[in-house]
mmCIF entry with sequence, helices, sheets and N, C-alpha, C, O atoms, coordinates in Angstrom:
data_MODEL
# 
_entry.id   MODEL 
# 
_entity.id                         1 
_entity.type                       polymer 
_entity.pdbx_number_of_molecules   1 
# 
_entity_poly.entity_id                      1 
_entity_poly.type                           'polypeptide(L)' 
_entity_poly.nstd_linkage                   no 
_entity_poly.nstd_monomer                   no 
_entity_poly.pdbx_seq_one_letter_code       
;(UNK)(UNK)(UNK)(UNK)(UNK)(UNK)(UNK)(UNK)(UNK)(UNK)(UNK)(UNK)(UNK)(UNK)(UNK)(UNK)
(UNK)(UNK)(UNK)(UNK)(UNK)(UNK)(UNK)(UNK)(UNK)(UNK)(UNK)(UNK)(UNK)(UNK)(UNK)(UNK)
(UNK)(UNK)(UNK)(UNK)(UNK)(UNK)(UNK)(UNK)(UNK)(UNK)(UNK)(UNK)(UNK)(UNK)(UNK)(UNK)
(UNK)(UNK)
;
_entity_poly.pdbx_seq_one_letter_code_can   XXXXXXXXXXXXXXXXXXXXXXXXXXXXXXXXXXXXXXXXXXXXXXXXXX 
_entity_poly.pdbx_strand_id                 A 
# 
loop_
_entity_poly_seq.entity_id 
_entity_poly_seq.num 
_entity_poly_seq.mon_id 
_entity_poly_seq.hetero 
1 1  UNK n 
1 2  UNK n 
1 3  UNK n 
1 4  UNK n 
1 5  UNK n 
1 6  UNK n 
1 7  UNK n 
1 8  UNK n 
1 9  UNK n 
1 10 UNK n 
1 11 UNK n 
1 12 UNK n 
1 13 UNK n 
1 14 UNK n 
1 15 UNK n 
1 16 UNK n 
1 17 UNK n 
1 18 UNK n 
1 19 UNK n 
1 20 UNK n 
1 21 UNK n 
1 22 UNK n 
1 23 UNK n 
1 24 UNK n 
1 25 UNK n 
1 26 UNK n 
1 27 UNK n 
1 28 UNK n 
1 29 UNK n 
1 30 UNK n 
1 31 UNK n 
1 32 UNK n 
1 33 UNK n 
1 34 UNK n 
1 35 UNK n 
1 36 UNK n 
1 37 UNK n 
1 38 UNK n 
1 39 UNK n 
1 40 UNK n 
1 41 UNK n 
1 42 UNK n 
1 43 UNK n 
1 44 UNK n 
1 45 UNK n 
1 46 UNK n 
1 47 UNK n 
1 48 UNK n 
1 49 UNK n 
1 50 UNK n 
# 
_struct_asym.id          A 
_struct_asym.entity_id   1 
# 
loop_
_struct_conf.conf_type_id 
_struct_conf.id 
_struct_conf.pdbx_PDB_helix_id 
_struct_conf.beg_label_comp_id 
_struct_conf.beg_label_asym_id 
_struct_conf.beg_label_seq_id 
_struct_conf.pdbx_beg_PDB_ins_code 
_struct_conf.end_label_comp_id 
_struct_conf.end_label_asym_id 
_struct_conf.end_label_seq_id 
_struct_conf.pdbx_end_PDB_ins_code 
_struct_conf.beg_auth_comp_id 
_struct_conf.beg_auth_asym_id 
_struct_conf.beg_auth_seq_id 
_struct_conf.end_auth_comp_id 
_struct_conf.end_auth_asym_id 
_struct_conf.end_auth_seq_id 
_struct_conf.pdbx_PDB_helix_class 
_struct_conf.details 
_struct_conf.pdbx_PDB_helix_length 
HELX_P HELX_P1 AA1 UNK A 2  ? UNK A 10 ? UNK A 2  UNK A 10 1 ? 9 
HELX_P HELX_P2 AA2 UNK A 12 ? UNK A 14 ? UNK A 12 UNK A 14 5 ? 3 
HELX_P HELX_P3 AA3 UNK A 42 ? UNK A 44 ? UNK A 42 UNK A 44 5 ? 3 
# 
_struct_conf_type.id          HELX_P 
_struct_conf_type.criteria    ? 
_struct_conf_type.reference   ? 
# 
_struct_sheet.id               AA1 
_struct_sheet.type             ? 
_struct_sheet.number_strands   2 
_struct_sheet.details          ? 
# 
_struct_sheet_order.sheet_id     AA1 
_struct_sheet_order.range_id_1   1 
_struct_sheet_order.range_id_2   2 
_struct_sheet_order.offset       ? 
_struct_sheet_order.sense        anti-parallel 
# 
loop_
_struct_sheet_range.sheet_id 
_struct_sheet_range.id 
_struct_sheet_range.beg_label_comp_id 
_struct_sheet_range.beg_label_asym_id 
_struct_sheet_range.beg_label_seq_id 
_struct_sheet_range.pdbx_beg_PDB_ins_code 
_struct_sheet_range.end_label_comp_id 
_struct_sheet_range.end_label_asym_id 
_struct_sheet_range.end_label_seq_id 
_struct_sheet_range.pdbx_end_PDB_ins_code 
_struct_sheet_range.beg_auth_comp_id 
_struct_sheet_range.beg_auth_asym_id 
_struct_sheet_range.beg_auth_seq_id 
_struct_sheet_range.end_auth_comp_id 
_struct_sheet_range.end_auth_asym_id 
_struct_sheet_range.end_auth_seq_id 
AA1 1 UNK A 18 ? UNK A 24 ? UNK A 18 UNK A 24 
AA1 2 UNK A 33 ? UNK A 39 ? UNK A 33 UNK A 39 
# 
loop_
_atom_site.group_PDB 
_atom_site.id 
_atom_site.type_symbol 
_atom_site.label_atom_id 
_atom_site.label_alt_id 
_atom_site.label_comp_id 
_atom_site.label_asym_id 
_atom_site.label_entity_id 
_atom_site.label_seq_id 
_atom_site.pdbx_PDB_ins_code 
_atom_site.Cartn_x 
_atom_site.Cartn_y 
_atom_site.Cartn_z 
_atom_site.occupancy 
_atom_site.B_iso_or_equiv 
_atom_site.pdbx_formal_charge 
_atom_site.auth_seq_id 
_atom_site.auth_comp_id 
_atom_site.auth_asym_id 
_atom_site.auth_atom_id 
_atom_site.pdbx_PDB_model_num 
ATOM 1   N N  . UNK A 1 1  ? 95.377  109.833 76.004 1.00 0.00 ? 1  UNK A N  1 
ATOM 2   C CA . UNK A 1 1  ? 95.689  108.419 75.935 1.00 0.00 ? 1  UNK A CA 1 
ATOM 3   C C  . UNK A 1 1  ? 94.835  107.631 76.922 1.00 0.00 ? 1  UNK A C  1 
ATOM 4   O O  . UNK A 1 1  ? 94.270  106.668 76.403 1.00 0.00 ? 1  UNK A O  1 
ATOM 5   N N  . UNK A 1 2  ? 94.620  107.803 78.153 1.00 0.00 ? 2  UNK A N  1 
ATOM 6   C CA . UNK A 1 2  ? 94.355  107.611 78.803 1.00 0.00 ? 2  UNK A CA 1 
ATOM 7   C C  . UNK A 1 2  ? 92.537  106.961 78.507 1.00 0.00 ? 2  UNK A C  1 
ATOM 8   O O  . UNK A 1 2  ? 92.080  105.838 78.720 1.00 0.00 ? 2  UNK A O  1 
ATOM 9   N N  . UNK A 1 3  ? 91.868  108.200 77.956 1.00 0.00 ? 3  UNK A N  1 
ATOM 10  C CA . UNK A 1 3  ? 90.911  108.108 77.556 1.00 0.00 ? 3  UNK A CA 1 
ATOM 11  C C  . UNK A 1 3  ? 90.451  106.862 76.725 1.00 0.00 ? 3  UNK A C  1 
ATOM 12  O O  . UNK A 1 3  ? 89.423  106.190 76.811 1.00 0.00 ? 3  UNK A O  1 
ATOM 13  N N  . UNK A 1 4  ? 91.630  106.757 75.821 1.00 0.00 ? 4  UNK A N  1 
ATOM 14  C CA . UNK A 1 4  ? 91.258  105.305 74.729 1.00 0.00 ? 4  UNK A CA 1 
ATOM 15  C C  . UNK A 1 4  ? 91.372  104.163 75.456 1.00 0.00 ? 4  UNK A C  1 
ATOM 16  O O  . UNK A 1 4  ? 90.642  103.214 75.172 1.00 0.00 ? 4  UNK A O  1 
ATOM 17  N N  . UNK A 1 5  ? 92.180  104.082 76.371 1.00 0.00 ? 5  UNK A N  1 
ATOM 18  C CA . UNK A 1 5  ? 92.132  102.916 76.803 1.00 0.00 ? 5  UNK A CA 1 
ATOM 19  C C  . UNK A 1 5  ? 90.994  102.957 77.769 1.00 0.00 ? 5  UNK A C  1 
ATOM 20  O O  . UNK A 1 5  ? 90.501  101.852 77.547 1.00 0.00 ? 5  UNK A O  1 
ATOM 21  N N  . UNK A 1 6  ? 90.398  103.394 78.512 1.00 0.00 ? 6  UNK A N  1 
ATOM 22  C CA . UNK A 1 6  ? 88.948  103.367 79.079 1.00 0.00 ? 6  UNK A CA 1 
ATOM 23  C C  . UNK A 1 6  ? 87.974  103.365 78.355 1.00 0.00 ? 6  UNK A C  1 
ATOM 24  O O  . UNK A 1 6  ? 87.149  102.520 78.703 1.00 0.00 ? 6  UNK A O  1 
ATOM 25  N N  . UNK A 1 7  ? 87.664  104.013 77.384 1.00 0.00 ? 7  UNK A N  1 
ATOM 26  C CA . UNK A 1 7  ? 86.900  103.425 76.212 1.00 0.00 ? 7  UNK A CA 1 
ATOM 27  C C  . UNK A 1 7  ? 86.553  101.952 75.863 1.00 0.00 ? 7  UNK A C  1 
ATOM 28  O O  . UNK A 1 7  ? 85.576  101.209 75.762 1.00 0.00 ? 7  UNK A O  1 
ATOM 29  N N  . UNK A 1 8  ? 88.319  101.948 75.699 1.00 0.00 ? 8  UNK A N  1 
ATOM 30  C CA . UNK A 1 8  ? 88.049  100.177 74.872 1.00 0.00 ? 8  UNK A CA 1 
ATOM 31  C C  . UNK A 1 8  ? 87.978  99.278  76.234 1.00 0.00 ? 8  UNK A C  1 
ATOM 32  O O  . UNK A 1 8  ? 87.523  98.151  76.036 1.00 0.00 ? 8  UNK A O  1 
ATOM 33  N N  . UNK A 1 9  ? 88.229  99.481  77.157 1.00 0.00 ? 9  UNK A N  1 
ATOM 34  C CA . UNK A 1 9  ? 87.726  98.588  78.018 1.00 0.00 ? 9  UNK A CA 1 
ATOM 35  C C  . UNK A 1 9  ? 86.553  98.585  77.666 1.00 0.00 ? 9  UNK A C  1 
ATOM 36  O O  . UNK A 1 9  ? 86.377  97.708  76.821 1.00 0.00 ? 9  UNK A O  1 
ATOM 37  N N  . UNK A 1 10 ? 85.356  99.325  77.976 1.00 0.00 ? 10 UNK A N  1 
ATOM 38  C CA . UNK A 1 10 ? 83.986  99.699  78.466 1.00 0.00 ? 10 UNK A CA 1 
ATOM 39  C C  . UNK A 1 10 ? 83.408  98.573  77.157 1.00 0.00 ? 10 UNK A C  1 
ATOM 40  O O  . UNK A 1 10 ? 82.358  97.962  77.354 1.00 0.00 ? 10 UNK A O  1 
ATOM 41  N N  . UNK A 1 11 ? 84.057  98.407  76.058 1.00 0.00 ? 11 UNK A N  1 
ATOM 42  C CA . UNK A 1 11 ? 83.164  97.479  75.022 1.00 0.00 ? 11 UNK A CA 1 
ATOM 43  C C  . UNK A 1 11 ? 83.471  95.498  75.253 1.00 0.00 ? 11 UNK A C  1 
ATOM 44  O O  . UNK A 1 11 ? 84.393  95.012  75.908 1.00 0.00 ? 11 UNK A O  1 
ATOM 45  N N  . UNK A 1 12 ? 82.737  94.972  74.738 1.00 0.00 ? 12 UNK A N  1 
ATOM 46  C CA . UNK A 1 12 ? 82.935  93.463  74.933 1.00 0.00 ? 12 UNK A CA 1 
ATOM 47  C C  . UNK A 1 12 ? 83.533  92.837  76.198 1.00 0.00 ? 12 UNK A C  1 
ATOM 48  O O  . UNK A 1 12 ? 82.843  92.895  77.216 1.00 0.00 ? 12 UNK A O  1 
ATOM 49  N N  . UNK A 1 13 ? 84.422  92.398  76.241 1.00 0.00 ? 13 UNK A N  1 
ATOM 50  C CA . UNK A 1 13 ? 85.377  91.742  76.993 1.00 0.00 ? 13 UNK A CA 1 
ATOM 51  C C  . UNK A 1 13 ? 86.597  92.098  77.627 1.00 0.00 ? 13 UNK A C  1 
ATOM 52  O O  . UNK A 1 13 ? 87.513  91.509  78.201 1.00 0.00 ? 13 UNK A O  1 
ATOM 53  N N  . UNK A 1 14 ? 86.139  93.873  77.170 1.00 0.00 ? 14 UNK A N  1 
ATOM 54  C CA . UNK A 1 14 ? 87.259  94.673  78.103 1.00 0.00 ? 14 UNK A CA 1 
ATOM 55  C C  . UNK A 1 14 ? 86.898  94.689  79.763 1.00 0.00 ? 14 UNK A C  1 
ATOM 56  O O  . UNK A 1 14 ? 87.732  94.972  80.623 1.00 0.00 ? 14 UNK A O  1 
ATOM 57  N N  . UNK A 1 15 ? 85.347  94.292  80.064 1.00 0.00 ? 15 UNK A N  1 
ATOM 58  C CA . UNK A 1 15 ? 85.235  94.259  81.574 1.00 0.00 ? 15 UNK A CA 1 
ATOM 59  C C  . UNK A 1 15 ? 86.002  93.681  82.213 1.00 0.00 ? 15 UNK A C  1 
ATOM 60  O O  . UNK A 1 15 ? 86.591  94.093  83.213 1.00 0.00 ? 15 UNK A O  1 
ATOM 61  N N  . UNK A 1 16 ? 86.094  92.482  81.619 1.00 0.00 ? 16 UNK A N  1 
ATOM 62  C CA . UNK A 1 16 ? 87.156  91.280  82.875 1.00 0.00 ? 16 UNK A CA 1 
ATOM 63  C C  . UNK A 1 16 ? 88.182  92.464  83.095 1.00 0.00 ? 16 UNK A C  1 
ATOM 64  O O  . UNK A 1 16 ? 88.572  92.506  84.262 1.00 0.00 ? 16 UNK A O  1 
ATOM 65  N N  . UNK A 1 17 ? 88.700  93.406  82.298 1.00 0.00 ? 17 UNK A N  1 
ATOM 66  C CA . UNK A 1 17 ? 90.163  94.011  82.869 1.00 0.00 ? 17 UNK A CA 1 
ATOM 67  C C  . UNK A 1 17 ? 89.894  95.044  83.827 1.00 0.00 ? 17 UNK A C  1 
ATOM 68  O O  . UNK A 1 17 ? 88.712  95.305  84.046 1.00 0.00 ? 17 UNK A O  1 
ATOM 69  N N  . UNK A 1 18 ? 90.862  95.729  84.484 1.00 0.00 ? 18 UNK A N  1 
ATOM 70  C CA . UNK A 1 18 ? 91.420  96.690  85.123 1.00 0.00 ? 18 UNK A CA 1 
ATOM 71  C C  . UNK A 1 18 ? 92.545  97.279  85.261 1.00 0.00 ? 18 UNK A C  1 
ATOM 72  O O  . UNK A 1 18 ? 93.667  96.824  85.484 1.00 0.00 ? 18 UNK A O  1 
ATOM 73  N N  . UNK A 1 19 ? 91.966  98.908  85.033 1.00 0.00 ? 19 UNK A N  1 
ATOM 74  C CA . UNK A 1 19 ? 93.450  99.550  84.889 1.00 0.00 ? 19 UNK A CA 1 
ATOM 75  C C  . UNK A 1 19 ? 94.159  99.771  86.566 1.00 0.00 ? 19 UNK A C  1 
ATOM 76  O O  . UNK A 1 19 ? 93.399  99.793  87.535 1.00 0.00 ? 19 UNK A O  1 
ATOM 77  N N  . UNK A 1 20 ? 95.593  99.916  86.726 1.00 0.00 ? 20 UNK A N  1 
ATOM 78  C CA . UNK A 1 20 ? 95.816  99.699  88.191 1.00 0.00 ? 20 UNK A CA 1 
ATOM 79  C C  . UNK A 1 20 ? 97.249  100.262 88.188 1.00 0.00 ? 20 UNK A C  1 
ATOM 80  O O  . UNK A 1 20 ? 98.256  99.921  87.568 1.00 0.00 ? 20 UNK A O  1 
ATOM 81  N N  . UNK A 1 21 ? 96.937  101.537 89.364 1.00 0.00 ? 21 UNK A N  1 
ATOM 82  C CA . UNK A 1 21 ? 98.103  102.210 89.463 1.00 0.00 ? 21 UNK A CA 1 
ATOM 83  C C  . UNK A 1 21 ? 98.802  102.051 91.020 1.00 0.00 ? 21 UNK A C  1 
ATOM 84  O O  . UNK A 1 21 ? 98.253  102.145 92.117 1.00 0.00 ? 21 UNK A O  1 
ATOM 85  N N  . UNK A 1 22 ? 100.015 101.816 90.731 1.00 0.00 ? 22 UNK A N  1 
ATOM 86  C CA . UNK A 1 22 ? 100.824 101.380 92.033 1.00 0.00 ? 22 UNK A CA 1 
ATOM 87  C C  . UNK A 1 22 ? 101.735 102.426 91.868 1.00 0.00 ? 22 UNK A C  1 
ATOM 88  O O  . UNK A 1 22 ? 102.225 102.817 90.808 1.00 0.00 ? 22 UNK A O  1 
ATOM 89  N N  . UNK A 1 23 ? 102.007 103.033 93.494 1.00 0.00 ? 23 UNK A N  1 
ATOM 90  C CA . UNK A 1 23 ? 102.808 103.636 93.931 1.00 0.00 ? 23 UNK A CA 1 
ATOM 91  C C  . UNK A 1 23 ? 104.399 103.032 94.212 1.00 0.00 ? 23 UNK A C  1 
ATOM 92  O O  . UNK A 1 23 ? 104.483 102.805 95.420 1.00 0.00 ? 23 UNK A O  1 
ATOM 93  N N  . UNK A 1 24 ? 105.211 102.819 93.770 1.00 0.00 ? 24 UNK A N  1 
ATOM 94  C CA . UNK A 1 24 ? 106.604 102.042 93.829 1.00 0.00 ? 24 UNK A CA 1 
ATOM 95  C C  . UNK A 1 24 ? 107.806 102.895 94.471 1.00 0.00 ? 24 UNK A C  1 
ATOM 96  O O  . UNK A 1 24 ? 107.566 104.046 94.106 1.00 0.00 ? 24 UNK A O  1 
ATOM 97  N N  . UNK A 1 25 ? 108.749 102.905 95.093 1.00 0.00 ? 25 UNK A N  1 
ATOM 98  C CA . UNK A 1 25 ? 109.626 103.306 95.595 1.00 0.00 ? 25 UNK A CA 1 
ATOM 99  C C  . UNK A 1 25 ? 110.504 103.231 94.828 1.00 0.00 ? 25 UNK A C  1 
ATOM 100 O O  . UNK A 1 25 ? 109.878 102.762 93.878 1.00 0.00 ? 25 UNK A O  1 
ATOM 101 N N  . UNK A 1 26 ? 111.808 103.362 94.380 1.00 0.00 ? 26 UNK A N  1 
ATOM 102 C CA . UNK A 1 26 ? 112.485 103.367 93.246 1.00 0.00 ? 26 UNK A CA 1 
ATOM 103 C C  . UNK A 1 26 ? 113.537 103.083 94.780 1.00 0.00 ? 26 UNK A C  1 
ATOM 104 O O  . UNK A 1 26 ? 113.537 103.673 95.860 1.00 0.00 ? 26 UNK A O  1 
ATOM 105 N N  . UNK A 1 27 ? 114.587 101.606 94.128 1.00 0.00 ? 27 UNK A N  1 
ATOM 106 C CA . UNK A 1 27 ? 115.763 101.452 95.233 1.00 0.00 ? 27 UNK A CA 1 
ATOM 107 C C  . UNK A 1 27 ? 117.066 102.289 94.850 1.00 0.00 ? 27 UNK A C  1 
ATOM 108 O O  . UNK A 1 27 ? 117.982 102.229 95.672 1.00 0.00 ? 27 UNK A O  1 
ATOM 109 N N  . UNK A 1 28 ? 117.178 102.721 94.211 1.00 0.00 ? 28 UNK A N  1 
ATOM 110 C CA . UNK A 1 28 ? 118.493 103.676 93.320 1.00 0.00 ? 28 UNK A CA 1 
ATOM 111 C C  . UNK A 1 28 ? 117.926 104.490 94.307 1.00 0.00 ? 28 UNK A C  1 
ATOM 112 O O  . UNK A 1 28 ? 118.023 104.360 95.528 1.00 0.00 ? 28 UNK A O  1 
ATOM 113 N N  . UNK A 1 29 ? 117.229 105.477 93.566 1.00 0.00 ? 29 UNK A N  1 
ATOM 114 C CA . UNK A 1 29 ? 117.241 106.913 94.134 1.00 0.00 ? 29 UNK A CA 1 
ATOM 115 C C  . UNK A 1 29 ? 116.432 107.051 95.443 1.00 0.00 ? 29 UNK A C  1 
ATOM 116 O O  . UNK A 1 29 ? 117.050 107.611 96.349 1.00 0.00 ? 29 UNK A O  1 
ATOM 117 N N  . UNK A 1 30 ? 115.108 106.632 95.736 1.00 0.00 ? 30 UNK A N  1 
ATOM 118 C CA . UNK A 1 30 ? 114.788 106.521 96.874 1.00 0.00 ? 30 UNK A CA 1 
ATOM 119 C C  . UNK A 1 30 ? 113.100 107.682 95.863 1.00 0.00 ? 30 UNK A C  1 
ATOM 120 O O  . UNK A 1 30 ? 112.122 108.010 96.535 1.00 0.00 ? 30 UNK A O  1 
ATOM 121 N N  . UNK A 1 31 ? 113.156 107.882 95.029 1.00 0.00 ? 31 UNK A N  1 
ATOM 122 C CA . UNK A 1 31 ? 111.898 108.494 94.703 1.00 0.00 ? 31 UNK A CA 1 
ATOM 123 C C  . UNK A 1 31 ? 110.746 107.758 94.122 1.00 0.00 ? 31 UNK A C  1 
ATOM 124 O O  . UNK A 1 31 ? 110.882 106.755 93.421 1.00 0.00 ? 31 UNK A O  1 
ATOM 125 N N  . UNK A 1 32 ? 109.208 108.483 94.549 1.00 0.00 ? 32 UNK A N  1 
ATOM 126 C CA . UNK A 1 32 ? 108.474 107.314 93.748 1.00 0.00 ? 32 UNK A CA 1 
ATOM 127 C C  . UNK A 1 32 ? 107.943 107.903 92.787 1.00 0.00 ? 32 UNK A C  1 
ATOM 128 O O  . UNK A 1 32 ? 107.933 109.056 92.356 1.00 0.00 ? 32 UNK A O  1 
ATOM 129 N N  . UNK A 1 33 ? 107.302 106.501 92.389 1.00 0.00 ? 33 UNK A N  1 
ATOM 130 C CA . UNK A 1 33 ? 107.199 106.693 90.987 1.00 0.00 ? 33 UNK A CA 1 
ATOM 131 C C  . UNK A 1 33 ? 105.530 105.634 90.709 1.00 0.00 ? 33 UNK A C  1 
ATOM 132 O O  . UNK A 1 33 ? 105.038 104.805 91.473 1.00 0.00 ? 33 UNK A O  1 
ATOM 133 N N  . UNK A 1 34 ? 105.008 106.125 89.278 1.00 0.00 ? 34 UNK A N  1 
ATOM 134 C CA . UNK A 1 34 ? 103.703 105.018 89.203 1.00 0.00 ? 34 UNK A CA 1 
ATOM 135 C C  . UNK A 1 34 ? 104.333 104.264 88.587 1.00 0.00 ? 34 UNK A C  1 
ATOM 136 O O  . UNK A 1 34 ? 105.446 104.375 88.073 1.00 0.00 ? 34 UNK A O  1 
ATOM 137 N N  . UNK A 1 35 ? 103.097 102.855 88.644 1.00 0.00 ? 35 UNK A N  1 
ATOM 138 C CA . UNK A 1 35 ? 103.229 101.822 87.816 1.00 0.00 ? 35 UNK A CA 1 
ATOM 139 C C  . UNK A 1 35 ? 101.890 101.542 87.541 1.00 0.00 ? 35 UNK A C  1 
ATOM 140 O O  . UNK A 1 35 ? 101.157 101.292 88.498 1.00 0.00 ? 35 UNK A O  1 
ATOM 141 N N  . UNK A 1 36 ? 101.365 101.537 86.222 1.00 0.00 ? 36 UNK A N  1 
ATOM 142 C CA . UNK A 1 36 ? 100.168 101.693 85.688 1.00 0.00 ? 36 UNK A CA 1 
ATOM 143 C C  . UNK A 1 36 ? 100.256 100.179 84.934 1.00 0.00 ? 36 UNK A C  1 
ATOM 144 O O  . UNK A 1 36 ? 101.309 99.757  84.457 1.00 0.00 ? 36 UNK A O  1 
ATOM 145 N N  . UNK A 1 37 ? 99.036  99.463  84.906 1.00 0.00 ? 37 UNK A N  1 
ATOM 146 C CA . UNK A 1 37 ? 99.146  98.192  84.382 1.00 0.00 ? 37 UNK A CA 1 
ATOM 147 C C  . UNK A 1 37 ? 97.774  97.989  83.962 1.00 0.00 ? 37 UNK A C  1 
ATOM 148 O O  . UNK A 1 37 ? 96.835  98.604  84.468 1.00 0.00 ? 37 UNK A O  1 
ATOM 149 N N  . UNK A 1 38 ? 97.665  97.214  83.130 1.00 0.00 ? 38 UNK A N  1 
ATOM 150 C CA . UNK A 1 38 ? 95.755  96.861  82.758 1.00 0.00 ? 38 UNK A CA 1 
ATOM 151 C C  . UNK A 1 38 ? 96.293  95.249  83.196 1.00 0.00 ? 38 UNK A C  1 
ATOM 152 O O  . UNK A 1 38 ? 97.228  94.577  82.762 1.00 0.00 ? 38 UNK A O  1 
ATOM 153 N N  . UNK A 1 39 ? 95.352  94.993  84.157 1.00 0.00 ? 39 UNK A N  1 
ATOM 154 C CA . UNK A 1 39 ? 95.004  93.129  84.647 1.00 0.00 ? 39 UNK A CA 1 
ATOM 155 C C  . UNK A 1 39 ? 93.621  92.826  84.968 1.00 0.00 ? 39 UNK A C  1 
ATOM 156 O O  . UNK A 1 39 ? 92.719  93.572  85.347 1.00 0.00 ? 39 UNK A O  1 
ATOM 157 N N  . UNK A 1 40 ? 93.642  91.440  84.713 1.00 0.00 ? 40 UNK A N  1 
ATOM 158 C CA . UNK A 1 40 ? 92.627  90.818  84.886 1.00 0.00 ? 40 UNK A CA 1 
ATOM 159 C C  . UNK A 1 40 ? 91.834  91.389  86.106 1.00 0.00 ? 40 UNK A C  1 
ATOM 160 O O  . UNK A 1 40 ? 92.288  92.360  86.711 1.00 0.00 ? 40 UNK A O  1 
ATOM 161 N N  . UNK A 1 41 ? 90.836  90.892  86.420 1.00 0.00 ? 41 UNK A N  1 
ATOM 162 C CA . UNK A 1 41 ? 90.016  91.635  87.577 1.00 0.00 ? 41 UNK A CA 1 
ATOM 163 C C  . UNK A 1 41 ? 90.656  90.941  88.942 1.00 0.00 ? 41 UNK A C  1 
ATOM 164 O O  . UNK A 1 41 ? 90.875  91.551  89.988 1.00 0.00 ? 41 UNK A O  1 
ATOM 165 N N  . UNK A 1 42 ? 90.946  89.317  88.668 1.00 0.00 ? 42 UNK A N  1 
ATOM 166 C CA . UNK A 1 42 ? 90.890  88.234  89.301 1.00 0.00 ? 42 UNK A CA 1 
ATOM 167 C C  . UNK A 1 42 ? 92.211  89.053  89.973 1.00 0.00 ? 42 UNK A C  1 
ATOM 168 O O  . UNK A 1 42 ? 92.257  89.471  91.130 1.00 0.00 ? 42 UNK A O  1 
ATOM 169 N N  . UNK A 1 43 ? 92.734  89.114  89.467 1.00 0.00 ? 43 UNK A N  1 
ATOM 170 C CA . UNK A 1 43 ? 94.438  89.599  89.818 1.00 0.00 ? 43 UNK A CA 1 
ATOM 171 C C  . UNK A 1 43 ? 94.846  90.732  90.299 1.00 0.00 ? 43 UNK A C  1 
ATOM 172 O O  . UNK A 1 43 ? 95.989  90.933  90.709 1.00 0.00 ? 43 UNK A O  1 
ATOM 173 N N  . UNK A 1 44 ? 93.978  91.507  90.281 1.00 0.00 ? 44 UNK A N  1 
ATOM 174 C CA . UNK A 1 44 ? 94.217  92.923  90.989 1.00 0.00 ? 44 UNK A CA 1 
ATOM 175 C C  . UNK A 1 44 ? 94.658  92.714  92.373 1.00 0.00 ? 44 UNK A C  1 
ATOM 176 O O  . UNK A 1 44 ? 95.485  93.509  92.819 1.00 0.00 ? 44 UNK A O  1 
ATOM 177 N N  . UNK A 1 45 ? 94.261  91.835  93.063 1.00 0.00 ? 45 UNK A N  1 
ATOM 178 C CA . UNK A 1 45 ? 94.957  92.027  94.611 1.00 0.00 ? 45 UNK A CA 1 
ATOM 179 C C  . UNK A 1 45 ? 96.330  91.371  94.967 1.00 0.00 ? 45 UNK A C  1 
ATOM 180 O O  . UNK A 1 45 ? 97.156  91.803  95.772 1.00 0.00 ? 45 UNK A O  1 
ATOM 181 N N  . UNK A 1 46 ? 96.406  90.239  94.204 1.00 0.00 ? 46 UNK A N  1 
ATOM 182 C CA . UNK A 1 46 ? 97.440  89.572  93.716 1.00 0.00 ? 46 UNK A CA 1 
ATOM 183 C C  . UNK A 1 46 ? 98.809  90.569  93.758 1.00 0.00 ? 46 UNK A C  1 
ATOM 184 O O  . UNK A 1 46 ? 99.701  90.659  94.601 1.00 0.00 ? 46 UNK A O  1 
ATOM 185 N N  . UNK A 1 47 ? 98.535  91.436  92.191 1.00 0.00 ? 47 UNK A N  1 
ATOM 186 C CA . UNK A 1 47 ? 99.442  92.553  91.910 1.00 0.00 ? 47 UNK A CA 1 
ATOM 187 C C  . UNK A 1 47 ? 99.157  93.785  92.591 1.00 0.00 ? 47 UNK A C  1 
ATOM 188 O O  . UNK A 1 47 ? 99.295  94.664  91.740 1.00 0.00 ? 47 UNK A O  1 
ATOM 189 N N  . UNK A 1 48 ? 98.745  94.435  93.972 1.00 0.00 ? 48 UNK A N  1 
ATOM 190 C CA . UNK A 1 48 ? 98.253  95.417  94.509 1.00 0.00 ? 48 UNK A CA 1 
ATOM 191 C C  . UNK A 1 48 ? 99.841  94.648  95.879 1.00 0.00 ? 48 UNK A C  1 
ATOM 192 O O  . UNK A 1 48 ? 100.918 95.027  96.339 1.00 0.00 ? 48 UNK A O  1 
ATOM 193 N N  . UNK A 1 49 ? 98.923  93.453  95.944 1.00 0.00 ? 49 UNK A N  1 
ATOM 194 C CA . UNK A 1 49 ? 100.099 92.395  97.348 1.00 0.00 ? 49 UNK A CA 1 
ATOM 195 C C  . UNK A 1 49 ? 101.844 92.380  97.232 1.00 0.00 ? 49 UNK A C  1 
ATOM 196 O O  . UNK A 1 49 ? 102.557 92.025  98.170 1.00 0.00 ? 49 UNK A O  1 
ATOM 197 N N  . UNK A 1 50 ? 102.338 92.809  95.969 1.00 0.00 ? 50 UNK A N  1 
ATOM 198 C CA . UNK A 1 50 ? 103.310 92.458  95.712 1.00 0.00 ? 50 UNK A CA 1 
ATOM 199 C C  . UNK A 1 50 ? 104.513 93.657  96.343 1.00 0.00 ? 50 UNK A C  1 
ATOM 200 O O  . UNK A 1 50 ? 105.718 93.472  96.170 1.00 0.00 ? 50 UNK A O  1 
# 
């Protein structure tokens, strides 16, 4: 899966994006967990800050 979506970035107007994995704490249980997102380029630090 993973693969297709790096693919289709790599053509046209998939540059502006980025795929972006965050490490999250989970408040229930206390375990972490990813959070994988495709965003704009502009926004990556934005959603990295949060």
């Amino acid at each position: 899966m993973a693969k297709k979506v790096v693919a289709t970035l790599q053509k046209g107007e998939g540059r502006a994006f980025s795929k972006v994995i965050k490490m999250v704490k989970s408040p229930k249980t206390g375990a972490y967990y990813f959070d994988e997102r495709i965003v704009k380029n502009e926004e990556v630090k934005d959603y990295l800050a949060k």
